[in-house]
C-alpha positions as CSV (number, residue, x, y, z in Angstrom):
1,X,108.9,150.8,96.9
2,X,106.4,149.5,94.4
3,X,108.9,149.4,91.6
4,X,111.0,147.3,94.0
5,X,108.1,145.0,95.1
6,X,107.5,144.6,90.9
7,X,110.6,143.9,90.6
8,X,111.1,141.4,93.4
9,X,107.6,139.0,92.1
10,X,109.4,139.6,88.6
11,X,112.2,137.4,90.0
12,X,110.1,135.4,92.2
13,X,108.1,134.1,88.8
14,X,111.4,134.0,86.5
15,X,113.1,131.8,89.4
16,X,109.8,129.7,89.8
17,X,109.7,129.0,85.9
18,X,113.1,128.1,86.3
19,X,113.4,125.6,88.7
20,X,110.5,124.4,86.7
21,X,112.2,124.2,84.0
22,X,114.7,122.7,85.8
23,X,112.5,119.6,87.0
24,X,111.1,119.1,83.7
25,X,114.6,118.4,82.2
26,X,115.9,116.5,84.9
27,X,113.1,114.2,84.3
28,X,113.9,114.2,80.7
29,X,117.5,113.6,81.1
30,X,117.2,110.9,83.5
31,X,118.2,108.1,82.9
32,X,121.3,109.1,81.7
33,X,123.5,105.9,82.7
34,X,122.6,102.6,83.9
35,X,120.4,102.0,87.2
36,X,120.8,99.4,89.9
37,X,117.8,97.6,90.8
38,X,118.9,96.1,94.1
39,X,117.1,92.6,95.1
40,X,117.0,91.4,98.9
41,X,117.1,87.8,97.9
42,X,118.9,85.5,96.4
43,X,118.6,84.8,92.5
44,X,115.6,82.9,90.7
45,X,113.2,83.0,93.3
46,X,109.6,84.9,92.3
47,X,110.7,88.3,94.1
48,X,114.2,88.3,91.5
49,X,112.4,87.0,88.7
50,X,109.8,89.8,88.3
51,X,112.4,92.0,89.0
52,X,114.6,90.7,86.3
53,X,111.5,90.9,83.8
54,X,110.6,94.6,85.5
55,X,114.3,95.4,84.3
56,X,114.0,94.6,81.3
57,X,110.8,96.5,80.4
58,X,112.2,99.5,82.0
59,X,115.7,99.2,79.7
60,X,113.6,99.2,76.1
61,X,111.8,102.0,77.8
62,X,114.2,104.1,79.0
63,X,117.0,103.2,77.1
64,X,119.6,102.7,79.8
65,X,119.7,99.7,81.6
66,X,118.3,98.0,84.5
67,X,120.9,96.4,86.5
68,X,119.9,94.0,88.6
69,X,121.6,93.1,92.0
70,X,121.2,90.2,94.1
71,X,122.3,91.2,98.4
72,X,120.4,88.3,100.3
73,X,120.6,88.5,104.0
74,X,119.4,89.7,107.4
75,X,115.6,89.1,106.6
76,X,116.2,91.6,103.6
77,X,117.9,94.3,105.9
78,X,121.6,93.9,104.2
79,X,119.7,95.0,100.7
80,X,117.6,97.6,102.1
81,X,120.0,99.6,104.2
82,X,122.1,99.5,101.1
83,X,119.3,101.9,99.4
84,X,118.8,103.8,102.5
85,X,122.3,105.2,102.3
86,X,122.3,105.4,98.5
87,X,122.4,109.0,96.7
88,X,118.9,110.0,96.0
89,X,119.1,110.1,92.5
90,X,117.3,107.5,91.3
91,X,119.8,105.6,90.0
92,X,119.8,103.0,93.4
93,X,116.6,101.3,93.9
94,X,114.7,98.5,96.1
95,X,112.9,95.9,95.2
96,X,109.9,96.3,98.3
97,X,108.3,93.3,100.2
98,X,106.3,92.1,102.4
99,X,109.5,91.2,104.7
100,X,110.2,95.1,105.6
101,X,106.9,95.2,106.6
102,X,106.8,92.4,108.9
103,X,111.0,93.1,109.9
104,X,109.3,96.6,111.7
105,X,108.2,94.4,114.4
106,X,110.5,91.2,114.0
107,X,113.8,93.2,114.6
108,X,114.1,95.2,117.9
109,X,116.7,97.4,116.7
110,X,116.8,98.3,112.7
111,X,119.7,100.9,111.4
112,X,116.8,102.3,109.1
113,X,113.0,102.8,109.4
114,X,111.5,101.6,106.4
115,X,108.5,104.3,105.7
116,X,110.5,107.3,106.5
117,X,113.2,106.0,105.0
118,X,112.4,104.6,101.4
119,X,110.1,106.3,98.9
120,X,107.6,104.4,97.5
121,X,107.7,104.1,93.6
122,X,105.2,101.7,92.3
123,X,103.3,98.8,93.2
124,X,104.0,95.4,90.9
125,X,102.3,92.2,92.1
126,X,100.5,90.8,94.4
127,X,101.4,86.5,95.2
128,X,98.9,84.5,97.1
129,X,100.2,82.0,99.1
130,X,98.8,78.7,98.9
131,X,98.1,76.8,102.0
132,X,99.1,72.9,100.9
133,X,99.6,69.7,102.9
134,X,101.2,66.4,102.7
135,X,98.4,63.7,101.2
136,X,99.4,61.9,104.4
137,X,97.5,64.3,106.0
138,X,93.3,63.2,105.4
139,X,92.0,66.5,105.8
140,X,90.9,67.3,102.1
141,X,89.3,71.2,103.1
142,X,90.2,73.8,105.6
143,X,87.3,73.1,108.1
144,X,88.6,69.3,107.7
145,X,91.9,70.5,108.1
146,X,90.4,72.3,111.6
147,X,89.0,69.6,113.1
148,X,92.2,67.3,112.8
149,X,94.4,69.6,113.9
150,X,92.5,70.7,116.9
151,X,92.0,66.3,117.7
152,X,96.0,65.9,117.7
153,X,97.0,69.2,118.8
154,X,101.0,70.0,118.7
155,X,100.9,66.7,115.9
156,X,101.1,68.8,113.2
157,X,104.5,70.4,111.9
158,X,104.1,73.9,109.7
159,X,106.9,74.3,107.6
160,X,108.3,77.9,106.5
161,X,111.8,79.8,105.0
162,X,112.0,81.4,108.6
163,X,111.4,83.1,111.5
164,X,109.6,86.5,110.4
165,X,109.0,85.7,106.4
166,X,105.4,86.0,104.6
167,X,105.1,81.9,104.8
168,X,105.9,82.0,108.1
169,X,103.5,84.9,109.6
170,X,101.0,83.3,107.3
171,X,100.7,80.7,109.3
172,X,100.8,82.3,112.6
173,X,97.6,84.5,111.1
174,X,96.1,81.3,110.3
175,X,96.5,79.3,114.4
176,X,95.4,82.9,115.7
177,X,92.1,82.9,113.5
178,X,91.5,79.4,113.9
179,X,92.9,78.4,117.1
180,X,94.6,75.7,115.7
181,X,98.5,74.3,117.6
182,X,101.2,73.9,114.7
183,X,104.8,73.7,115.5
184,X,106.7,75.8,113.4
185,X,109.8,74.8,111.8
186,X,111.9,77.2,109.8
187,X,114.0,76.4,106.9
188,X,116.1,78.9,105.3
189,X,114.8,78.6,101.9
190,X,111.9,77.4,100.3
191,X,113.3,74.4,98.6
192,X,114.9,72.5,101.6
193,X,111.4,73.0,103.2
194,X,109.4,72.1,100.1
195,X,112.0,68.5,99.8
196,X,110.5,68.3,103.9
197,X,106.7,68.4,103.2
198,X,106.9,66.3,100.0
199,X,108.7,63.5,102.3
200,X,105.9,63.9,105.0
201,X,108.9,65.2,107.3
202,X,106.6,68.1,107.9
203,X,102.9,68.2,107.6
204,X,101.8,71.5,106.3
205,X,102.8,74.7,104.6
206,X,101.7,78.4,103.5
207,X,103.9,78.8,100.4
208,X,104.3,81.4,97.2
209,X,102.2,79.5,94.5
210,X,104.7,79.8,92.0
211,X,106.8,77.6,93.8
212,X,104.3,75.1,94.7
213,X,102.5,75.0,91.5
214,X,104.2,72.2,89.5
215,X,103.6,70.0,93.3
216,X,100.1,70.7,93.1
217,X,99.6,69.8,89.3
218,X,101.7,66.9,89.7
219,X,99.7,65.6,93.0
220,X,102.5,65.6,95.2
221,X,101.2,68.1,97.3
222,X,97.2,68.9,97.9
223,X,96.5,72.6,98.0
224,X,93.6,73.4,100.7
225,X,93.4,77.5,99.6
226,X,94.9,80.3,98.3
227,X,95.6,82.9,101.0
228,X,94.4,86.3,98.8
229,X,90.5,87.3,99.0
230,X,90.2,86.3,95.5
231,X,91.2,82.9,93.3
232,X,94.0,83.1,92.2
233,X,94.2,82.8,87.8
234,X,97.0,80.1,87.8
235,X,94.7,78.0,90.5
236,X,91.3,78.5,89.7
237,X,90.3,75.9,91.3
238,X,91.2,76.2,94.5
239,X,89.3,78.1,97.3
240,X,90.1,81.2,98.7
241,X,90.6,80.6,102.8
242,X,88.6,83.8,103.6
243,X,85.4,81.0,102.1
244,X,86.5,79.5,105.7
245,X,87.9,81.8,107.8
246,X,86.2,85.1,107.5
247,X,88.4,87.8,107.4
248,X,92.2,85.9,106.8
249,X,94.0,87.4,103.7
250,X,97.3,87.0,103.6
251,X,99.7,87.5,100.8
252,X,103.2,89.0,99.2
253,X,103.9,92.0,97.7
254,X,106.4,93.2,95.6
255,X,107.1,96.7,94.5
256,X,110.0,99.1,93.5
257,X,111.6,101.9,95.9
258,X,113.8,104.7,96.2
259,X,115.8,106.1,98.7
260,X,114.1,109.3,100.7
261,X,114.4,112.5,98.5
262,X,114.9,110.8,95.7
263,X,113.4,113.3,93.2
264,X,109.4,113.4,92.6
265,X,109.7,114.0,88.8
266,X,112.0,110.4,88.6
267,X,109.9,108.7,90.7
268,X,106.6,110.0,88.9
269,X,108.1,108.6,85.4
270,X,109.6,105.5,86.9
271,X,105.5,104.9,88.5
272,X,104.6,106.1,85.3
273,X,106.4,103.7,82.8
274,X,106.1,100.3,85.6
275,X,102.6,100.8,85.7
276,X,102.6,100.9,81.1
277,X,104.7,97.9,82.0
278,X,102.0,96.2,84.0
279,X,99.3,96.5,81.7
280,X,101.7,95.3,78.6
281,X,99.5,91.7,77.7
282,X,102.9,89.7,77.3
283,X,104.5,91.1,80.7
284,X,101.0,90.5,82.7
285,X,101.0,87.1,81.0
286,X,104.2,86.6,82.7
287,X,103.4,87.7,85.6
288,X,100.6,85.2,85.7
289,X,102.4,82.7,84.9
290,X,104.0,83.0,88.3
291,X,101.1,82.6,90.1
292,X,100.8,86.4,90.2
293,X,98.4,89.3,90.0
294,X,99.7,92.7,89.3
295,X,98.5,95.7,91.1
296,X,99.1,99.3,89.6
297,X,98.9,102.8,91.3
298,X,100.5,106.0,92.2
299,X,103.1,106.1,95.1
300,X,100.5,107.3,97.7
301,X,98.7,103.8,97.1
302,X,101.9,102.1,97.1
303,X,103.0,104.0,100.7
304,X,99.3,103.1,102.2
305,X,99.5,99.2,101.2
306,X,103.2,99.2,102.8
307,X,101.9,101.2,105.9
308,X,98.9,98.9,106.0
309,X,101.1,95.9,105.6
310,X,103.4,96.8,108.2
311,X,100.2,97.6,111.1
312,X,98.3,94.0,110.2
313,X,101.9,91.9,110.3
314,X,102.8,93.8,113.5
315,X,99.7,92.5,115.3
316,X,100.8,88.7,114.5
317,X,104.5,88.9,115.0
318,X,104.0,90.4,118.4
319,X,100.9,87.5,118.9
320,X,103.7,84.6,117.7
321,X,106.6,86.1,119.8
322,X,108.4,85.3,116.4
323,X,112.7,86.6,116.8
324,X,114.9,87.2,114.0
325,X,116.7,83.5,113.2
């Protein structure tokens, strides 16, 4: 009996040691052809662009490369159930926003749940928003902008790229802080609703800062704050809303992620080699050129920010009574 229990922890340890082994070289290996970076919107917006420079970083790395793969639609959902029912191998992965947190609540009925669903991989950037305003509009600060919005209540038109989307629920976190009446109009992209403000057609807007930024600089547009807690580098001087209204942060994330079982060893050395990526001065210059500030970590911080994400955004959708468009 003792030989056989000797025996049996002999082949315990050896099998162990292999599937060790095993991991180790699977890690190694991978990747061994080219890997699909799916993107859930369309092309040469901030989400595809840091995705496009992500890509790249990871091909010289990795020596395979980084495909990526525009699938626009459905609030993100077309792109994301796309990965959901991808092989777990690694070689399928999401770009991750602040849309699948807020579509959790927006959508009654998803095909997929989002945290059990995709893996986290890594954290990339954070975008403020930037809360700007026609200059027709005289309020020049956010308590200015307050006050004249609670005189001429339901007067003021909020634009946004739809029901549901970071711009959108911005806002709505903003009138349920503030108290403020805004009438939202949706837009399905940023630039119809961007030609809008600029021609006074609408009043007011929480937008991503790299596509406001050249409005701003140029005077088109007046930026009131940036939505994050802190300034943001490529608008120093602007405010930060939470100066105003103590306790508003509001902003988009993008990361990378994986379907469900997707191997811990590929998702550790994808974490490991976007987070040297991320760090690289040229990249993070890049990245700041977009209005951006990068945020590294492991896949547990990654899966807390979504799960946090997805608990504050759920709170606002259900206080908007915001539907899918």
């Amino acid at each position: 009996m003792r030989l056989l229990r000797r025996q049996f922890l002999h082949l315990a340890a050896g099998a162990a040691a292999l599937s060790t082994i095993s991991r180790i070289a699977r890690a190694q290996a991978y990747p061994s052809r080219p890997v699909r970076v799916i993107v859930p919107f369309a092309p040469a917006g901030t989400t595809d662009i840091v995705a496009r420079l992500m890509g790249q970083w990871l091909s010289e790395r990795l020596g395979q490369q980084f495909v990526i793969e525009n699938r626009p639609g459905a609030g993100t959902n077309i792109a994301t159930e796309a990965v959901v029912r991808a092989p777990p191998d690694g070689y399928t992965l999401l770009t991750v926003g602040a849309p699948a947190a807020i579509n959790a609540t927006l959508y009654d009925k998803l095909n997929f749940n989002f945290i059990r669903d995709i893996a986290p991989v890594a954290s990339i950037i954070r975008e403020p928003l930037v809360m700007v305003v026609n200059p027709s509009v005289p309020a020049k600060t956010v308590p200015e902008f307050i006050a004249y919005a609670k005189a001429n209540p339901g007067k003021l038109n909020m634009a946004s790229v739809g029901n549901g989307s970071s711009p959108h629920v911005a806002g709505e976190l903003f009138k349920m802080m503030t108290g403020v009446n805004m009438v939202h109009v949706g837009y399905r992209s940023s630039g119809p609703a961007l030609i809008d403000l600029l021609g006074g057609q609408v009043q007011v807007m929480f937008n991503g800062a790299g596509s406001a930024i050249e409005h701003i600089r140029a005077g088109k547009l007046r930026a009131l704050v940036v939505t994050t807690a802190t300034r943001s580098e490529a608008l120093p001087e602007v405010p930060t809303v939470g100066k105003f209204v103590p306790g508003y942060e509001a902003s988009a994330f993008f990361g990378i992620g994986a379907p469900k079982n997707t191997p811990a060893e590929i998702v550790e050395k994808l974490n490991k080699e976007i987070n040297a990526g991320l760090v690289d001065p040229q990249l993070k210059a890049r990245i700041a050129e977009l209005g951006g500030t990068v945020i590294t970590g492991s896949p547990i911080a990654f899966a807390k920010l979504i799960a946090d994400e997805t608990e504050k955004w759920g709170k606002v959708v259900k206080f908007s009574g915001a539907k899918p468009d």
